[in-house]
C-alpha positions as a Markdown table, in Angstrom:
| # | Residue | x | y | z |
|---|---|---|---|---|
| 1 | Unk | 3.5 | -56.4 | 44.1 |
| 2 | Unk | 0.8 | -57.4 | 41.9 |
| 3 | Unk | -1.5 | -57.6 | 44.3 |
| 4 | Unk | -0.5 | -53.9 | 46.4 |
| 5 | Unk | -2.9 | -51.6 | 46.9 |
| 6 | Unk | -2.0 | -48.3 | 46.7 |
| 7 | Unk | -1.4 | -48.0 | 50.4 |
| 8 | Unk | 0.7 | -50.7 | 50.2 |
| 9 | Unk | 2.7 | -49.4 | 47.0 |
| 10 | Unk | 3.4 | -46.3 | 48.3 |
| 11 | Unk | 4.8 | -47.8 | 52.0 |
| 12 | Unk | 7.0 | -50.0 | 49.4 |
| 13 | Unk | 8.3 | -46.6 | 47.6 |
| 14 | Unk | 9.0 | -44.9 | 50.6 |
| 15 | Unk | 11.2 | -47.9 | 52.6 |
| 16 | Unk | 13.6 | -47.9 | 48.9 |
| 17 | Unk | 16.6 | -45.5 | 49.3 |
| 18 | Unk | 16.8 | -42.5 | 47.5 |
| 19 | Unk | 19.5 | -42.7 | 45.1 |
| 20 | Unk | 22.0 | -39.2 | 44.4 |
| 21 | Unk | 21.6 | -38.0 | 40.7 |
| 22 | Unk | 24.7 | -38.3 | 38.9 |
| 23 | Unk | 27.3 | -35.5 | 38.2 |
| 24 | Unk | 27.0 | -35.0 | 34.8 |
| 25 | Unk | 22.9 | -34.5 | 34.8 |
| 26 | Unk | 22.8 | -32.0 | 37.4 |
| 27 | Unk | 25.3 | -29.9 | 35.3 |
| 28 | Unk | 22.7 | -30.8 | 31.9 |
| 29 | Unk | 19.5 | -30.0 | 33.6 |
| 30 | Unk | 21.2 | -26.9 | 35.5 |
| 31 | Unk | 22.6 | -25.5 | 32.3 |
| 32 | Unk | 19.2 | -26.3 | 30.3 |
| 33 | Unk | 17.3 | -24.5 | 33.1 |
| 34 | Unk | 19.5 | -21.7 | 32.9 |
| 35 | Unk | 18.8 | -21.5 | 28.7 |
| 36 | Unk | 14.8 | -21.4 | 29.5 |
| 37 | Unk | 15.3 | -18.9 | 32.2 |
| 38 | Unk | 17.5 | -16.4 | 30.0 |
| 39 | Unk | 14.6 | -17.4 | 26.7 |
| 40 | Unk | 11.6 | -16.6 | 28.6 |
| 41 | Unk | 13.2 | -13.2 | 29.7 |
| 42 | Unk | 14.1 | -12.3 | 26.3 |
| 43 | Unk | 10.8 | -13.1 | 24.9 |
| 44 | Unk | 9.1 | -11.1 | 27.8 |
| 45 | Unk | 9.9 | -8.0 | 26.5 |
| 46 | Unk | 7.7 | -8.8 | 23.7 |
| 47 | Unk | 5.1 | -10.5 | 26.0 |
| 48 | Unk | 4.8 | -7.7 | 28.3 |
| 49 | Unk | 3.1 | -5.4 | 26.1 |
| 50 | Unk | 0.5 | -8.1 | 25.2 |
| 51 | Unk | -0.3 | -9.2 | 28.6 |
| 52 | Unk | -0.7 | -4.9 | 29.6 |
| 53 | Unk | -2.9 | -4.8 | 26.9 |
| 54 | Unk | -5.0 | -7.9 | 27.6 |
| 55 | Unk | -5.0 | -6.7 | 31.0 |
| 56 | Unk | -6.0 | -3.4 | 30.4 |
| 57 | Unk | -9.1 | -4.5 | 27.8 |
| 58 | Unk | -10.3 | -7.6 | 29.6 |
| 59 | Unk | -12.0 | -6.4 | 32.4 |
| 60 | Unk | -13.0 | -3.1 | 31.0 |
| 61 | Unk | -15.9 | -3.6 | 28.6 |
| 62 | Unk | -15.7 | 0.2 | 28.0 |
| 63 | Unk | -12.8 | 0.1 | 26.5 |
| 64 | Unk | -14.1 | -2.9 | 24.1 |
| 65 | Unk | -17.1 | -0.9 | 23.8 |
| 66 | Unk | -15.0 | 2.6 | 22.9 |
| 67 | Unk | -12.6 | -0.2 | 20.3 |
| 68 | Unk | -15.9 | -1.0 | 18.3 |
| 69 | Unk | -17.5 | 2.9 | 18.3 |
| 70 | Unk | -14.4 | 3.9 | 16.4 |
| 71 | Unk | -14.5 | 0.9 | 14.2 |
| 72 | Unk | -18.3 | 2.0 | 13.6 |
| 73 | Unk | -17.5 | 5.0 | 13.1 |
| 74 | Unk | -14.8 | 4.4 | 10.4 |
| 75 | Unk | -17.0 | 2.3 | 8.6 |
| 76 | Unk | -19.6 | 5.3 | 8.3 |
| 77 | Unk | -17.5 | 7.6 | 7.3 |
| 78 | Unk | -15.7 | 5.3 | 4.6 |
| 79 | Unk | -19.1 | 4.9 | 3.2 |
| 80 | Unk | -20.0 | 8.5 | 3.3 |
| 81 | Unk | -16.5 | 9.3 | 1.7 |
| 82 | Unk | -17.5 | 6.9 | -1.1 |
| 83 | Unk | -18.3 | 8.2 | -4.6 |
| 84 | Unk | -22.0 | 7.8 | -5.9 |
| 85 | Unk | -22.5 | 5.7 | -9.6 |
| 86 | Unk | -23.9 | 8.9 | -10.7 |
| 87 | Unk | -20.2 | 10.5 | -9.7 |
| 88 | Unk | -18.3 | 8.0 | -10.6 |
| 89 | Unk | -19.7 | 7.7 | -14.2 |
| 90 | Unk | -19.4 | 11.8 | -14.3 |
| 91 | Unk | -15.6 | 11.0 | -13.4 |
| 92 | Unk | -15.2 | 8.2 | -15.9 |
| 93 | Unk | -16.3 | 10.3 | -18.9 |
| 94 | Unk | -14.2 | 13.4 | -17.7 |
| 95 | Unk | -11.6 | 11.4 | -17.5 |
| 96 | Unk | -12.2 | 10.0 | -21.0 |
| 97 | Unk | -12.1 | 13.4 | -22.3 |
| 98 | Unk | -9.1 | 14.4 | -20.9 |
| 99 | Unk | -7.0 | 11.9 | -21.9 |
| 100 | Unk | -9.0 | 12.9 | -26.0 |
| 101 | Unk | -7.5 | 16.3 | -24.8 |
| 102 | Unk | -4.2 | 15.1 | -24.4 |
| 103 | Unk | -4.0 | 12.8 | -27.4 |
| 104 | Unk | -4.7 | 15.8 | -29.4 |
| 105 | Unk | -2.6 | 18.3 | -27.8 |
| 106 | Unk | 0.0 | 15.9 | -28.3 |
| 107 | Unk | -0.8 | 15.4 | -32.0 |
| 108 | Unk | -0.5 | 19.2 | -32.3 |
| 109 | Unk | 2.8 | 18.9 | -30.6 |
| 110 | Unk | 3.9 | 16.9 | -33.5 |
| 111 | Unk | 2.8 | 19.3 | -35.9 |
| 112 | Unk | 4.2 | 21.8 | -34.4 |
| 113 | Unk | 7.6 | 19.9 | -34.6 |
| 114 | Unk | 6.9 | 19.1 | -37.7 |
| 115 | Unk | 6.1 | 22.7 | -38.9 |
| 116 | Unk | 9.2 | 24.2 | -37.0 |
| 117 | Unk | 11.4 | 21.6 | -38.8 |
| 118 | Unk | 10.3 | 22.2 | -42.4 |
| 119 | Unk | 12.8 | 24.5 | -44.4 |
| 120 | Unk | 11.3 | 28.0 | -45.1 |
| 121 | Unk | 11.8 | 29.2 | -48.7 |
| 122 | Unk | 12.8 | 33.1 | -48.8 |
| 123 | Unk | 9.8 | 34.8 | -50.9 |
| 124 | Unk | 11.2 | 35.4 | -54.4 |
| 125 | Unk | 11.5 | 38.8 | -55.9 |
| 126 | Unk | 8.4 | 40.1 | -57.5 |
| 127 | Unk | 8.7 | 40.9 | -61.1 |
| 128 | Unk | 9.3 | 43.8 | -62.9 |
| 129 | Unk | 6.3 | 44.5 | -64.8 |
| 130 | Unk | 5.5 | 47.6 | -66.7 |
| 131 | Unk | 2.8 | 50.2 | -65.1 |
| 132 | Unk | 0.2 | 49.0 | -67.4 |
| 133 | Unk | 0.3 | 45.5 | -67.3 |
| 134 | Unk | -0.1 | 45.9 | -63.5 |
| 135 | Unk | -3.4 | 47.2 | -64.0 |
| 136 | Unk | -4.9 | 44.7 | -65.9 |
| 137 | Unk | -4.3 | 41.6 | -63.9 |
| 138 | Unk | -5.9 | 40.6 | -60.9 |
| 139 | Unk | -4.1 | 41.2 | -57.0 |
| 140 | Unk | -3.0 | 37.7 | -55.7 |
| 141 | Unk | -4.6 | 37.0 | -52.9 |
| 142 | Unk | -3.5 | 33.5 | -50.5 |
| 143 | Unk | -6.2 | 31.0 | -50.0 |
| 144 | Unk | -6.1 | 29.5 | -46.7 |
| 145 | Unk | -6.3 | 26.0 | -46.5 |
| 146 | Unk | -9.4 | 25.1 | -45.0 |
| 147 | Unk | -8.5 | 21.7 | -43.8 |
């Protein structure tokens, strides 16, 4: 055989008999068959929408061309949406205040508390002083706390 041509090798294959496949593999290679069959039709649910969409974009370069306008224009208008430094610094330092405004809203929250907590002491009774002593002293008058 070593020195067949291919002519000759193939009249050679052709004059040996064919030989029957045994039992038990035709069952194996029907039932694997079967498995590959049932896998590829469960996956083409999946597959189906890729292949309509390939097949729709492929040969339509308008519809590539219509993909990357509205990707342009969603770009632009991201960028136009964008704050300028100038607007962001303005928002920074409002923000910066109002949270000052809340720190001291919150402090007087706690006074508040605080003042709403303290015990009040009833006024005491003025005294009984004759008519002319009266005269000679001086009204009382509360001095607010300038604090």
């Amino acid at each position: 055989m070593n020195g067949m041509n291919s002519e000759q090798f193939e009249d050679y294959l052709r004059r040996q008999p064919l030989r029957g496949t045994p039992p038990g593999w035709r069952r194996k290679i029907l039932a694997e068959a079967a498995n590959a069959s049932s896998a590829r039709a469960r996956s083409g649910s999946s597959g189906r929408w890729a292949k309509v969409l390939v097949g729709w974009m492929w040969p339509r370069p308008i519809a590539w061309a219509a993909l990357a306008t509205a990707w342009v224009v969603i770009l632009v208008l991201n960028q136009l949406a964008a704050p300028t430094p100038d607007e962001s610094a303005r928002a920074s330092a409002g923000a910066a205040v109002a949270e000052a405004n809340l720190q001291l809203l919150g402090r007087l929250d706690e006074l508040d508390v605080a003042a709403d907590t303290a015990p009040v002491r009833p006024r005491s009774a003025p005294e009984s002083k004759s008519p002319d002593q009266g005269m000679l002293e001086w009204p009382e008058t509360p001095i607010a706390s300038q604090t």
